[in-house]
C-alpha positions in Angstrom: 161.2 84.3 58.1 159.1 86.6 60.4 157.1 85.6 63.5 153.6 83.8 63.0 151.1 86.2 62.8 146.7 85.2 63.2 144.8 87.0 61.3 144.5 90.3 63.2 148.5 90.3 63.5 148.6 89.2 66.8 152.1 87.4 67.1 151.9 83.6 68.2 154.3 84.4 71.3 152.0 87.4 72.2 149.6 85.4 71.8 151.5 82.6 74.1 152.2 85.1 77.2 148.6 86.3 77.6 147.7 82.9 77.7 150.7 82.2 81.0 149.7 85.5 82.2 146.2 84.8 82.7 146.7 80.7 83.7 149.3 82.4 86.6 146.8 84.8 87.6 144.0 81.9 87.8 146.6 80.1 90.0 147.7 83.0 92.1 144.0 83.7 93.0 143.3 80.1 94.0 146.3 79.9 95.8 145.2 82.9 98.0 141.5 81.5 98.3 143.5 78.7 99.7 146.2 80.3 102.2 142.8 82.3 103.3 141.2 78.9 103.8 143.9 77.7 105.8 144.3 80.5 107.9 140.5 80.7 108.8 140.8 77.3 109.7 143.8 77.5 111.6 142.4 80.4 113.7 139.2 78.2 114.6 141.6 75.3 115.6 143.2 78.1 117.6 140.3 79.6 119.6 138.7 75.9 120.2 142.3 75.2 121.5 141.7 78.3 123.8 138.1 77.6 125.1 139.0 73.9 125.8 141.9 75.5 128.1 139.4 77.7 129.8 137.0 75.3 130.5 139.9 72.6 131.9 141.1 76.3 134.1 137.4 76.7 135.1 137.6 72.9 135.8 140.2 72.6 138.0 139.3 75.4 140.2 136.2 74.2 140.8 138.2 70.9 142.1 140.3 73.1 144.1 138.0 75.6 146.1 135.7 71.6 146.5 139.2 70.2 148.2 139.6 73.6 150.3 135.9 73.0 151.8 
């Protein structure tokens, strides 16, 4: 007994590992849409992070040369 063959003589299992092949690509892309999602939102967290230190710098300096007067 020989492998299943459709019509065109495409073998089931060929027939099988295109089918996992292109279902792994689908998830490999999405799961790079989201690492790049993450990462983009990460590095905004990051820079707000970063201007709210500045501003609490710019903040206390202000307090400092007001207590030197």
């Amino acid at each position: 007994m020989g492998l299943q063959e459709d019509s065109c003589g495409v073998t089931m299992k060929t027939k099988r590992r295109r089918r996992r092949r292109k279902c792994e690509r689908i998830w490999n892309e999405a799961a790079i849409d989201e690492m790049s999602y993450l990462l983009e939102d990460s590095e905004a967290r990051e820079e707000e992070k970063r201007g709210t230190m500045r501003a609490k710098i710019e903040l206390w300096e202000e307090k400092q040369s007001e207590r030197s007067l």
